[in-house]
C-alpha positions as CSV (number, residue, x, y, z in Angstrom):
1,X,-27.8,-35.9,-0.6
2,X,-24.7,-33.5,-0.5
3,X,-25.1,-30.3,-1.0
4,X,-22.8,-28.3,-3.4
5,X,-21.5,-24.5,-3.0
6,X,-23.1,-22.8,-6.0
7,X,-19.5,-21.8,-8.3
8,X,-18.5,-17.9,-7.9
9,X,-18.2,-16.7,-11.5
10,X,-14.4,-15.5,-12.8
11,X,-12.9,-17.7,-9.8
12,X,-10.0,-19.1,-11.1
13,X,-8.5,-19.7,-7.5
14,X,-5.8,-22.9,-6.4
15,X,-7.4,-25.4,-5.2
16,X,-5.6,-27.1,-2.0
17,X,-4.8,-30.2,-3.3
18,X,-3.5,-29.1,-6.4
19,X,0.4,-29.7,-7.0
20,X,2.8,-26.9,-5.6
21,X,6.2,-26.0,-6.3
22,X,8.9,-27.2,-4.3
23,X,10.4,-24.4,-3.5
24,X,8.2,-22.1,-1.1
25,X,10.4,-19.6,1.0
26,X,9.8,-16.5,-0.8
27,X,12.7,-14.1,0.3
28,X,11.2,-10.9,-0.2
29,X,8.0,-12.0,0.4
30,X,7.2,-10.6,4.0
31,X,8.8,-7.8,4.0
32,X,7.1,-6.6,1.1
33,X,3.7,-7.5,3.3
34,X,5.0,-5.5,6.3
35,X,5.8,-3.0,4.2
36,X,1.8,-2.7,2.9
37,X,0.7,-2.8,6.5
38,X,2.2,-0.1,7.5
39,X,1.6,1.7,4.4
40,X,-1.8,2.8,5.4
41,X,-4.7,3.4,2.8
42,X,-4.7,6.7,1.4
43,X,-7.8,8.0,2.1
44,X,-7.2,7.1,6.0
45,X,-3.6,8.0,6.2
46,X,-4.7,11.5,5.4
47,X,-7.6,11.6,7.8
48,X,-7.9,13.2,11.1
49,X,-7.2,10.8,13.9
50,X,-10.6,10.7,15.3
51,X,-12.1,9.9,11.8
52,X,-9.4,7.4,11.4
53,X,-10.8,5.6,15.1
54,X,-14.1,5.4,13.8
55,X,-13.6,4.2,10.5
56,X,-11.3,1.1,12.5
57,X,-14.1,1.0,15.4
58,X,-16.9,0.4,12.3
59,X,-14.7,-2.2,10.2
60,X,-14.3,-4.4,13.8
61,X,-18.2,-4.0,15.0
62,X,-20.0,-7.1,13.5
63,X,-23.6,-6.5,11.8
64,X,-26.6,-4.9,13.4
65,X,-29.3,-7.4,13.8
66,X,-32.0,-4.9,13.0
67,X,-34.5,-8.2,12.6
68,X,-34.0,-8.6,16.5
69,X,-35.6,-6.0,19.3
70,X,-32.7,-4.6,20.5
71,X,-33.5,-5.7,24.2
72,X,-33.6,-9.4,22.7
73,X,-30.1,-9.4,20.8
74,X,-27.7,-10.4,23.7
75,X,-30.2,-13.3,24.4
76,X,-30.8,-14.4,20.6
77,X,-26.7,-14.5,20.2
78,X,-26.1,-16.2,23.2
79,X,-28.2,-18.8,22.7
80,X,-27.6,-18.9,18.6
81,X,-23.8,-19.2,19.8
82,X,-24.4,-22.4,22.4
83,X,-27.2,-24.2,19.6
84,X,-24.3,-23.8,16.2
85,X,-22.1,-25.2,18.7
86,X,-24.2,-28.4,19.5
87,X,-25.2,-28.6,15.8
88,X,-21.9,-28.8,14.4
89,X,-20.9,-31.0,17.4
90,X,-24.3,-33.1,17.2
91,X,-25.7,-32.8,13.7
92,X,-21.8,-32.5,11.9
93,X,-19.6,-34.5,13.8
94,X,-17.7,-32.1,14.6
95,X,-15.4,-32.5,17.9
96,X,-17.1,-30.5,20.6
97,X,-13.6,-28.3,21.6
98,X,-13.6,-27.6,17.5
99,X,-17.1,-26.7,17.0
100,X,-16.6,-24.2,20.2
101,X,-13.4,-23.0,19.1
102,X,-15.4,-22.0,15.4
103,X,-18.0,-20.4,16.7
104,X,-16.9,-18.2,19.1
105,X,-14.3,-17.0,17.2
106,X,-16.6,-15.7,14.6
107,X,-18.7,-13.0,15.2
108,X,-19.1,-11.4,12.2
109,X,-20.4,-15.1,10.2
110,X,-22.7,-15.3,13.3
111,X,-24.0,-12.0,12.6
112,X,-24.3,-12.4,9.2
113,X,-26.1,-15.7,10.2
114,X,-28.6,-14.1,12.4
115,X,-29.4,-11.6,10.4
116,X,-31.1,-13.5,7.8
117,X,-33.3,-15.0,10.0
118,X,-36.7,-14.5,10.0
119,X,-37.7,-14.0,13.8
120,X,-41.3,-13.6,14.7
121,X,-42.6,-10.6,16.6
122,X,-43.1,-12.2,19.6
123,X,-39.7,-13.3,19.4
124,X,-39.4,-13.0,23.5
125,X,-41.5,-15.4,24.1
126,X,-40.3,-18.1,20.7
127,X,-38.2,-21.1,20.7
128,X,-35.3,-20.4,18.9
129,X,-33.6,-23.3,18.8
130,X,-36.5,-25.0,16.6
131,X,-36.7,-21.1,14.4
132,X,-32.7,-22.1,13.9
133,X,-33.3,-25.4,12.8
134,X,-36.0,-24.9,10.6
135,X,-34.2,-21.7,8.9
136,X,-31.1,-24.7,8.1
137,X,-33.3,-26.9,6.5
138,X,-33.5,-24.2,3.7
139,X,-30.9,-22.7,4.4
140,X,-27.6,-24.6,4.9
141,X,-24.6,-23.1,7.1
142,X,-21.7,-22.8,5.6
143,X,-19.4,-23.6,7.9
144,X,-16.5,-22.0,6.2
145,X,-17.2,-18.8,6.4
146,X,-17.1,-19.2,10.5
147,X,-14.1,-21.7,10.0
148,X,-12.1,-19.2,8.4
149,X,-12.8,-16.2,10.5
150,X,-12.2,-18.1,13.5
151,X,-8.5,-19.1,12.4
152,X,-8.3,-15.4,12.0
153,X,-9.0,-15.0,8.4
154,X,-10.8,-11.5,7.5
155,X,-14.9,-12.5,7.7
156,X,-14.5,-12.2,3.4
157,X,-11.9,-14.4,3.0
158,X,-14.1,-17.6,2.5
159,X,-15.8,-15.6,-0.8
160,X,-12.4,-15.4,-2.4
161,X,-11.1,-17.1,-5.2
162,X,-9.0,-19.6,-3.4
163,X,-11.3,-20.6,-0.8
164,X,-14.1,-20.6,-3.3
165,X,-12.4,-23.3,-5.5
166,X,-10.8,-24.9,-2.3
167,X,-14.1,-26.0,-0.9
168,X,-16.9,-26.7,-3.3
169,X,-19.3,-28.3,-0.1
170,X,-20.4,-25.8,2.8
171,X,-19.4,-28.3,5.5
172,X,-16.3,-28.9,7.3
173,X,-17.2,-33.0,7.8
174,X,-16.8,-33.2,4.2
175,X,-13.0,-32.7,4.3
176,X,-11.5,-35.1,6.7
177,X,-8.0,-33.9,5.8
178,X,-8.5,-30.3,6.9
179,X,-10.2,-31.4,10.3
180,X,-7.5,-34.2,10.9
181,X,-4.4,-31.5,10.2
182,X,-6.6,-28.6,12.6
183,X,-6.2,-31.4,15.0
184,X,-2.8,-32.1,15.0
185,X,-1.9,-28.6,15.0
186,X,-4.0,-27.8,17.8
187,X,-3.5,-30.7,19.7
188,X,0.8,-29.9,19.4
189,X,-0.1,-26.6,21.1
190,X,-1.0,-23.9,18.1
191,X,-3.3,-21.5,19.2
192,X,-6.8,-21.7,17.3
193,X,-7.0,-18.3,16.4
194,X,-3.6,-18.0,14.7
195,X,-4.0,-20.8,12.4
196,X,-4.8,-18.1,9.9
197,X,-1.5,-17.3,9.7
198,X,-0.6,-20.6,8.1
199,X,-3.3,-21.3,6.0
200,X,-3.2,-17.2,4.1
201,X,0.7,-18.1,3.4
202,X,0.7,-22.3,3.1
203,X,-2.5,-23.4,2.5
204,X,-1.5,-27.0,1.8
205,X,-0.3,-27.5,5.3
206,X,-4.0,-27.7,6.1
207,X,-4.2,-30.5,3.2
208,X,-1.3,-33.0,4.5
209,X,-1.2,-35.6,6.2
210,X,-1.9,-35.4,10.2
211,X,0.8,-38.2,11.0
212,X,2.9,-36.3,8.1
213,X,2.4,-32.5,10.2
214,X,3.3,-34.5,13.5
215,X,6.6,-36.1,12.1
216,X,7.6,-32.6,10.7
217,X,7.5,-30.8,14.4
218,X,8.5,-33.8,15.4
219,X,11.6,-33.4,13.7
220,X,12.3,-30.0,14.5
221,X,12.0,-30.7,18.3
222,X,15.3,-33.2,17.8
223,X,17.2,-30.1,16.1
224,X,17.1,-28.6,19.8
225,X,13.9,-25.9,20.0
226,X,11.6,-26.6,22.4
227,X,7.7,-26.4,21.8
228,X,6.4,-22.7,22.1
229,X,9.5,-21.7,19.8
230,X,9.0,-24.2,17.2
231,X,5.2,-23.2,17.2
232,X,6.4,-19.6,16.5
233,X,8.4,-20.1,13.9
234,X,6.0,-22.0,11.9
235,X,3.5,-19.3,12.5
236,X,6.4,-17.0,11.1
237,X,7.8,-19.1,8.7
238,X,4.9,-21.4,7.7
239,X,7.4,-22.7,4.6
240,X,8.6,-24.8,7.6
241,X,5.9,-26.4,7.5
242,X,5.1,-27.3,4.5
243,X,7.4,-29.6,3.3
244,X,10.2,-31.7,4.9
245,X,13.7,-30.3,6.3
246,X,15.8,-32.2,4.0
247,X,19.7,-31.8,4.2
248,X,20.2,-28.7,1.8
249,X,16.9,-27.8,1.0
250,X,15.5,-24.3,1.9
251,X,14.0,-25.5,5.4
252,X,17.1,-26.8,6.1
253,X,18.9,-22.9,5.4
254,X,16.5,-21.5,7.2
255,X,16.8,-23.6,10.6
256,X,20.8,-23.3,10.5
257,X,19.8,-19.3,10.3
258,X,17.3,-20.0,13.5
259,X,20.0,-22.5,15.0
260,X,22.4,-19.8,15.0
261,X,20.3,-16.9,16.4
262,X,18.2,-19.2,19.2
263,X,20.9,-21.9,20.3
264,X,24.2,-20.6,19.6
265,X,23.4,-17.1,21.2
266,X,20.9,-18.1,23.9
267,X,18.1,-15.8,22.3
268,X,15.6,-18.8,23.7
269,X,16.9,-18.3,26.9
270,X,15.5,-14.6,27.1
271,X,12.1,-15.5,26.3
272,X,9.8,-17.3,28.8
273,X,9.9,-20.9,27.7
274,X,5.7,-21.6,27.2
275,X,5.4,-17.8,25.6
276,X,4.2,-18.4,22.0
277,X,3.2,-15.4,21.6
278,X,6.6,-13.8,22.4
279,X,8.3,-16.1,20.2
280,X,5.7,-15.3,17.6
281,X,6.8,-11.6,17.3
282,X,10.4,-12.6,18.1
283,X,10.4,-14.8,15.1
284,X,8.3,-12.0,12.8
285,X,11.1,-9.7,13.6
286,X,13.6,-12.6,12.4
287,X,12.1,-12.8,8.9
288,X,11.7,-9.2,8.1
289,X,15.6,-9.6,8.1
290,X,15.9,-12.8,6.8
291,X,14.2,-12.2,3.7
292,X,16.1,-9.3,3.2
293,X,19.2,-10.9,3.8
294,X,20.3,-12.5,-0.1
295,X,22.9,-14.3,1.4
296,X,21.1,-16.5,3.8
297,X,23.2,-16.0,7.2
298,X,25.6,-12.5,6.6
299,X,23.0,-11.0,9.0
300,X,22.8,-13.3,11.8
301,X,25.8,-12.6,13.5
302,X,24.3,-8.5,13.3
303,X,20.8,-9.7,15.0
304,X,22.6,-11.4,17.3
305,X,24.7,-8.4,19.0
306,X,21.1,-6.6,19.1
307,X,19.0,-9.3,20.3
308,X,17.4,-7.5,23.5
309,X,16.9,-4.4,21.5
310,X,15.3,-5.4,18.5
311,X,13.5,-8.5,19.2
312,X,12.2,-8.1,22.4
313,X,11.1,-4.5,22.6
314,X,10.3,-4.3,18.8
315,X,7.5,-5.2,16.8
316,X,8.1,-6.0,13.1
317,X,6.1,-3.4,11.5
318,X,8.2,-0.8,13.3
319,X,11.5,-2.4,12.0
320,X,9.5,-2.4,8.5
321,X,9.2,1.4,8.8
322,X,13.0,1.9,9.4
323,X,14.0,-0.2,7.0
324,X,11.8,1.1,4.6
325,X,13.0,4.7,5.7
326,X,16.5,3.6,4.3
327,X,15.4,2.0,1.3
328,X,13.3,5.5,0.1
329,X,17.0,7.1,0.6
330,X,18.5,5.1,-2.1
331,X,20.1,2.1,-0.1
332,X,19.5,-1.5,-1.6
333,X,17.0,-3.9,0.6
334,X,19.4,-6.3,2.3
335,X,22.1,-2.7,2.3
336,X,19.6,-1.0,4.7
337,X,19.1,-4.7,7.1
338,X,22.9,-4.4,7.5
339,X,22.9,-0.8,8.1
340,X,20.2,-0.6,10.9
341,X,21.6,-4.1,12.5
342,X,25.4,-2.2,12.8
343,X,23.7,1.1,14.2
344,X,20.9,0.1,16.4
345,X,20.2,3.4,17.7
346,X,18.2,3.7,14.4
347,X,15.6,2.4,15.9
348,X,15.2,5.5,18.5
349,X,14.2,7.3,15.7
350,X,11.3,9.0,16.0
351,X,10.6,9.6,12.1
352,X,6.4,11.5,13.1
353,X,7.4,13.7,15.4
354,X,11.2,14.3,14.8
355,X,11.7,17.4,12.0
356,X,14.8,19.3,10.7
357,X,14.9,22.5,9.0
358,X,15.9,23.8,5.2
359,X,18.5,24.9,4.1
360,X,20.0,24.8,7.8
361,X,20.2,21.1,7.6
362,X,22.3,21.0,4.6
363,X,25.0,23.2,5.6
364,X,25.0,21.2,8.9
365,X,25.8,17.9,7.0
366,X,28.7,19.3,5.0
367,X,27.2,21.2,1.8
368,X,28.9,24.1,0.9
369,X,27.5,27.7,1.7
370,X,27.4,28.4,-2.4
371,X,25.2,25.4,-3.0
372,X,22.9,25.7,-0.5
373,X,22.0,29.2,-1.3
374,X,21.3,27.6,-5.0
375,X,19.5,25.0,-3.9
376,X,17.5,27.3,-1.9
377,X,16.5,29.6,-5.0
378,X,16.1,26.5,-7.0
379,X,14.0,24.7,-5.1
380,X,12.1,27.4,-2.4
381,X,9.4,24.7,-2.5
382,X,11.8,22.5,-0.5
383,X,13.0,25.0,2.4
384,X,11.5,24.9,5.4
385,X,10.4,22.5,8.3
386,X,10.4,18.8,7.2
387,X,9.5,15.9,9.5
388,X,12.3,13.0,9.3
389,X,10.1,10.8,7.9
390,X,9.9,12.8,4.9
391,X,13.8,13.5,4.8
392,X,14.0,11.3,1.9
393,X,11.3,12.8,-0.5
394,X,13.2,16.3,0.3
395,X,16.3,15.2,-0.6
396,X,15.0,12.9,-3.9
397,X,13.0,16.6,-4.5
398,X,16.4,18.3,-4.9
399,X,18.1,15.9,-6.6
400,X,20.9,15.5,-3.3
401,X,19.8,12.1,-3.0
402,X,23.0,10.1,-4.0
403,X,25.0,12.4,-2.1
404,X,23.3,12.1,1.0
405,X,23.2,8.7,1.0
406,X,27.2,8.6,0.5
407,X,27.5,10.6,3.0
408,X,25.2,8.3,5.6
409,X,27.6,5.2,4.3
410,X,30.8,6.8,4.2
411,X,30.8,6.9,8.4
412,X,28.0,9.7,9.6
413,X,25.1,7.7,10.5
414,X,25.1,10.6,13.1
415,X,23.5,13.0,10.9
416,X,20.0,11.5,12.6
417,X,21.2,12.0,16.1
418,X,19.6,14.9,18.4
419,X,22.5,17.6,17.3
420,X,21.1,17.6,13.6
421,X,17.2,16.8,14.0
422,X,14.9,19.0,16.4
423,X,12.5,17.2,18.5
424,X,8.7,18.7,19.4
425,X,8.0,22.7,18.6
426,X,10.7,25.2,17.6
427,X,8.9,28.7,16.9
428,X,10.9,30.0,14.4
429,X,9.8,33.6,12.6
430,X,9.3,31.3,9.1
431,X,7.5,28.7,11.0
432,X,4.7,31.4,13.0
433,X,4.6,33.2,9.4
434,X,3.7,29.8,7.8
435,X,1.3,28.3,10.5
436,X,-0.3,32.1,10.4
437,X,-0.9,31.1,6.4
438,X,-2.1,27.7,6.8
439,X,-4.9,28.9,9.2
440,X,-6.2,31.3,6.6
441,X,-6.6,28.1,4.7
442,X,-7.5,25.6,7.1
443,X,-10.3,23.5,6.3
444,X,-10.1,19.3,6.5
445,X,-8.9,18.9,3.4
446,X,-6.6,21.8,3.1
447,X,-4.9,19.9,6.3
448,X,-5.1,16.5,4.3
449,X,-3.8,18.3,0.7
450,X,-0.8,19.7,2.9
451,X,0.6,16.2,4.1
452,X,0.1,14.8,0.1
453,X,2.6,18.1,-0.5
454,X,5.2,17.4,2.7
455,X,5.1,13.6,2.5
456,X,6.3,14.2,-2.0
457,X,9.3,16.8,-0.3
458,X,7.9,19.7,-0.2
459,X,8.6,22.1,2.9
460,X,6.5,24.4,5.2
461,X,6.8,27.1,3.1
462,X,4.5,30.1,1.3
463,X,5.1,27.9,-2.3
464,X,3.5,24.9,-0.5
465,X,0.4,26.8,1.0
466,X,0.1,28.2,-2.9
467,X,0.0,25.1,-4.3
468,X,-2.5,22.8,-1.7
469,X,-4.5,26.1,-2.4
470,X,-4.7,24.7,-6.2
471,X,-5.0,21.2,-5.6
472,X,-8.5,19.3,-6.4
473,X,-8.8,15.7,-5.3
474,X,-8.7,13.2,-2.5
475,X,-5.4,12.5,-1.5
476,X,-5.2,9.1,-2.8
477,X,-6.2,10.5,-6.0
478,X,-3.4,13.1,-6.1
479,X,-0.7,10.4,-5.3
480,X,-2.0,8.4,-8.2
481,X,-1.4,11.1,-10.4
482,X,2.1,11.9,-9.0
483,X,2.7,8.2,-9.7
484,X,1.5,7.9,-12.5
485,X,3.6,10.8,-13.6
486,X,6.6,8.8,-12.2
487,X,5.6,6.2,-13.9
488,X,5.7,7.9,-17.6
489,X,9.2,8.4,-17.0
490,X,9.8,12.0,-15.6
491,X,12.5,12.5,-13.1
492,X,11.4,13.1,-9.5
493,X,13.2,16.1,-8.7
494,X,11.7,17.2,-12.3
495,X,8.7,17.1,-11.3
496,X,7.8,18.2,-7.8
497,X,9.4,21.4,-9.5
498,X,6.9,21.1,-12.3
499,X,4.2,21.0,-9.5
500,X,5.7,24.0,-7.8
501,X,5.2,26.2,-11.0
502,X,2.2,24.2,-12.0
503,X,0.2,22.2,-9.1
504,X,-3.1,21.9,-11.8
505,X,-1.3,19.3,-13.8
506,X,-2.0,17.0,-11.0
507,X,-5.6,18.1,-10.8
508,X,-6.5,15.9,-13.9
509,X,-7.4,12.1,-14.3
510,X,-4.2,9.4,-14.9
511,X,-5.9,8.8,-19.0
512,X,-5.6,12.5,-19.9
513,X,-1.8,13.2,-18.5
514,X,-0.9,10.1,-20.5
515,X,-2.7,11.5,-23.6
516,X,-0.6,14.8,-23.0
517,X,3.0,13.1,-22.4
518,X,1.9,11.0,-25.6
519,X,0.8,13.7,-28.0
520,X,4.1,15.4,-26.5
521,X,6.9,12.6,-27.1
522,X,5.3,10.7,-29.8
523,X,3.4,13.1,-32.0
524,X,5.7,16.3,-31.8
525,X,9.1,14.6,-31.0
526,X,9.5,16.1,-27.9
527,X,11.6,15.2,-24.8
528,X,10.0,14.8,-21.0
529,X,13.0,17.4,-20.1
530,X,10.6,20.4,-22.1
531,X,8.1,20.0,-19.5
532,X,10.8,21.5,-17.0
533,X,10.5,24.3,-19.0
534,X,6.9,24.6,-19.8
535,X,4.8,22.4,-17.4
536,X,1.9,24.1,-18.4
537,X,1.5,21.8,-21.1
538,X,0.0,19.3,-19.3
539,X,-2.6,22.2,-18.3
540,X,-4.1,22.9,-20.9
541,X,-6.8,20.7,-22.9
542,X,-5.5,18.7,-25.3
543,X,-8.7,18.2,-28.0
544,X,-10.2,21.7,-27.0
545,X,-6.7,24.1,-27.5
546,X,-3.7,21.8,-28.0
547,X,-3.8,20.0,-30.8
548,X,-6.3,21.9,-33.5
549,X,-3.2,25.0,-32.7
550,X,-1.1,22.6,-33.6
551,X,-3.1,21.6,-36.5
552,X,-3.6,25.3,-37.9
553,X,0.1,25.6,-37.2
554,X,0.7,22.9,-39.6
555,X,-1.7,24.3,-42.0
556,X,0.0,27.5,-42.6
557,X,3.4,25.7,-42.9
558,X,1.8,23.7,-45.6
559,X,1.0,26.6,-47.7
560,X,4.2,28.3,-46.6
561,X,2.8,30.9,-45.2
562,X,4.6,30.4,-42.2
563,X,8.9,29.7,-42.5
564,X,9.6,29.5,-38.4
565,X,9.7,26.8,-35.9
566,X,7.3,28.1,-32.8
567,X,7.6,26.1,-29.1
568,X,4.6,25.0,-28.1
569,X,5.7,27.7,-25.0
570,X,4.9,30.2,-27.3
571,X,1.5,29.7,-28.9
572,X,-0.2,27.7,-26.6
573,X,0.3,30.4,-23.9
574,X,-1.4,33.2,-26.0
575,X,-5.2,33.9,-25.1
576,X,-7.7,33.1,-27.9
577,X,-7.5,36.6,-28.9
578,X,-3.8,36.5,-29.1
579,X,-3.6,33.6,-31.2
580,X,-6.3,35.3,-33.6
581,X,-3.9,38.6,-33.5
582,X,-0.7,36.3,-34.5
583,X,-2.5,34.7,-37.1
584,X,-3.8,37.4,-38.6
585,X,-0.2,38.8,-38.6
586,X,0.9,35.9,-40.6
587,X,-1.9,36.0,-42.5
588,X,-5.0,38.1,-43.2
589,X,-7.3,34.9,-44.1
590,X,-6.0,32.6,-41.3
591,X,-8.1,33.7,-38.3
592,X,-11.1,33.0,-40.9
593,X,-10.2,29.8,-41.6
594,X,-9.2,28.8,-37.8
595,X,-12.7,30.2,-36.9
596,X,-14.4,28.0,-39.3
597,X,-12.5,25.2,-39.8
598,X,-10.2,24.3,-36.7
599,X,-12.0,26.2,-33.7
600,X,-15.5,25.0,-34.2
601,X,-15.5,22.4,-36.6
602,X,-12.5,20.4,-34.9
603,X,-10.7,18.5,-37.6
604,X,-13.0,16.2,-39.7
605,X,-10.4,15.9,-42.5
606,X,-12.4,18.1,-44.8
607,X,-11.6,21.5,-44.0
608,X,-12.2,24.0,-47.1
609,X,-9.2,26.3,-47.1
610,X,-9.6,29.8,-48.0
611,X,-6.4,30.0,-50.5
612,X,-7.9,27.2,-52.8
613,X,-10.7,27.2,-55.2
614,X,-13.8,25.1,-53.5
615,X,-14.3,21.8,-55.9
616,X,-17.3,22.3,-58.1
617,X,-16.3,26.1,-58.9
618,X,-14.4,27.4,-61.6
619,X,-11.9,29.8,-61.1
620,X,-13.1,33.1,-62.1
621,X,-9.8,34.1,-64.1
């Protein structure tokens, strides 16, 4: 009898041998992925470091066995290690080098395994191998979980979607096409544990034909690379792969770009010839370009003049970060490959620990003494020290993006060299004053509000330390909001000066800002441009002072008892007692009826006004 994997509800994953399309290089496709990688998750990009170690150091430990005396555990997963392996080999026909390969490459599925075994208490002196085998015959090992995980797939990666609707039966036996392509693969020289990298990006390779896999490397050996650099590139570029180089097609584009870079310029000749791993990162550098590049070869005479430099001593999520560096100052994706392959000292940059200082900076790049001393009273948020990484938020925060960008094109890629950019500690008087601020302040997540503030363009300044003294939320929750704020269509510059003169806007949820912007645009006619002027709109509640002032506002206008247009500056700004004052002064009955039927009743769309008879009453006269 078969056994079935139980369906995962709301899976609607691709199976592998469904059809696919043809066309399978995707040209932005990994350098949006590199660009996420190095993007790390809010809540730890804002941590301390040692926090940040731990939290890595917890998600690469596998699972306690807490059902195991912890004298017994290295025994119990030695021994669970060497029986899996002669079941899959014995029981699953499985070959031996495979089954060994799968289970010692997956620690966490062994884990996992263990720890649902019920071991007795005299465990020390048990026979596991016959506690294993009776737990399977209840309980059935699904070998995909320690397939996948062993290929180098994350240990959840067998519970999602794809996988789920892949592979209906827990064992590997079962598909004879995925066993027969792991063979061929492994048997042409790819190392186990980076089969992953295929199957996340081309899972169909893992579906084709063995004899079909075999003519494909086949074929790329007679187009001149040798074996460890055509095994790189297809752990690059698994597209290769996946279907067959025909004349014209996009595998064929894409080994003419490798032809050109490898062969014509002797890169292969720099690398040591059985290497894969070298050729691995050499080729990842490759495609962080190559999907950038639209044109399919403009760049590969650039990479070539930099080989040494930036594919043998870089990795590709530092390229990633430069590029993506460029791209935050305004340049177009395949502008900024171009850029950093014609000025390779880029990549000396040292964009964490490298800082400049505001409004120094500016006049050093050319902007006239006038302006600066404008910019500097109209954006004191932005003076200060800035790291280099966060040049491009500054300059986006005064609105000087365009014309700093120009200026970087139009021949002063210099403006990044040592003469402009400070490296390490400069005490400055501004810089003791500020660092004298922040430790009146300093707490964790003071520290962790401050980066949210200098990573949006804000400086080391007194506004800063004002504002992260406002702030509520994680820092992943802030940068939502900012975003989301983005999002609704309000100019950057516009609004990191709306969170200098107001940081509690961006202490409320993503719902409630949009209800605000809303009620603003759509129910008032407002533009986002007021909320330069008044950003303390978005402050104030919207169903508790907002709109039933709005609502009395109307009322009097209705009964003309009030002729002039009021901003919303003016009388949501007034204190409750206020408001009652200025209504009484239009009207001796209004604060009555804003008591009884706006304030406290809200609006049910039967409020009894006090200058008409009630219904049921005649009028006395």
């Amino acid at each position: 009898m078969r056994l079935v994997k139980q369906s995962r509800p709301g899976f609607m994953g691709r199976g592998l041998n469904q059809s696919h399309r043809t066309s399978h290089l995707n040209p932005s496709s990994l350098f949006l992925n590199l660009a996420l990688r190095i993007a790390i998750p809010a809540a730890m990009r804002f941590a301390s470091p040692s926090r940040r170690m731990f939290s890595r150091l917890l998600c690469t430990l596998p699972q306690k066995l807490n059902n195991v005396h912890f004298l017994l555990r290295d025994r119990v997963l030695k021994e669970a290690r060497c029986w899996l392996t002669e079941y899959l080999h014995s029981d699953r026909a499985i070959p031996f080098s495979h089954a060994d390969s799968i289970v010692s490459h997956a620690p966490f599925s062994l884990s996992a395994f263990l720890s649902q075994v019920p071991f007795p208490s005299n465990t020390a002196r048990a026979d596991l191998k016959r506690i294993f085998r009776r737990f399977l015959t209840y309980h059935p090992l699904d070998e995909y979980d320690f397939f996948f995980e062993s290929i180098g797939l994350p240990p959840s990666f067998s519970s999602s979607s794809s996988a789920a609707s892949a592979y209906p039966s827990y064992f590997l036996s079962d598909d004879s096409l995925l066993l027969a392509a792991v063979s061929a693969l492994v048997h042409y020289g790819f190392p186990w544990t980076k089969l992953g990298l295929l199957y996340r990006e081309e899972p169909r390779i893992f579906s084709s034909d063995s004899d079909r896999l075999i003519s494909r490397l086949s074929a790329l050996e007679a187009r001149g690379f040798h074996r460890a650099c055509i095994i790189g590139i297809c752990l690059a570029f698994p597209s290769a792969l996946s279907a067959d180089a025909d004349p014209g097609g996009e595998v064929d584009h894409l080994f003419q770009y490798l032809n050109k870079v490898f062969l014509d310029f002797d890169l292969s000749q720099s690398v040591p010839e059985n290497n894969v791993d070298i050729f691995l990162q050499v080729c990842k550098n490759i495609r962080v370009f190559y999907d950038l590049d639209s044109r399919k070869g403009t760049m590969g005479e650039l990479m070539c003049k930099n080989l040494q430099k930036i594919f043998l001593e870089l990795d590709d999520a530092l390229i990633a970060q430069k590029l993506m560096f460029f791209i935050n100052l305004g340049m177009e994706a395949s502008e900024a490959g171009h850029f950093i392959l014609k000025h390779a000292d880029i990549f000396n940059l040292d964009l964490e620990n490298s800082s400049i200082l505001m409004p120094e900076y500016l006049k050093s790049v050319g902007l006239e003494e006038h302006k600066v001393a404008l910019l500097s009273r109209k954006f004191p948020f932005a003076m200060g020290r800035i790291k280099l990484g966060n040049l491009a938020a500054t300059m986006k925060a005064m609105n000087l993006q365009k014309w700093f960008l120009g200026k970087i094109l139009n021949g002063n890629p210099h403006y990044f060299s040592s003469e402009f950019i400070l490296s390490g500690s400069h005490d400055t008087a501004l810089e003791c004053l500020f660092r004298q601020r922040l430790e009146r302040l300093k707490c964790a997540k003071m520290g962790n509000k401050l980066e949210f503030m200098l990573s949006i363009g804000f400086g080391e300044n007194k506004e800063t330390l004002r504002s992260i003294s406002l702030l509520r939320g994680q820092n992943d929750q802030l940068q939502e909001r900012f975003d989301c704020l983005l999002e609704l269509g309000i100019e950057y510059s516009m609004l990191c000066r709306m969170i200098n003169a107001k940081p509690l806007i961006l202490n409320q949820c993503k719902d409630t800002v949009r209800e605000k912007v809303n009620f603003l645009c759509n129910d008032l006619g407002y533009s986002l441009e007021y909320l330069d002027n008044f950003p303390a709109f978005l402050s104030y509640g919207l169903e508790s002072r907002t709109k039933p002032r709005f609502k009395m506002l109307d009322w009097l206008k209705e009964f003309g008892l009030l002729k002039k247009h009021l901003a919303p500056s003016t009388f949501l700004s007034y204190s409750e007692r206020e408001f009652i004052t200025f209504l009484y002064s239009v009207h001796p009955a209004a604060p009555k009826q804003w008591l009884e039927c706006y304030l406290s009743r809200g609006d049910n769309g039967n409020q009894r006004t006090l200058f008409m008879p009630r219904c049921g009453h005649k009028n006395p006269a």
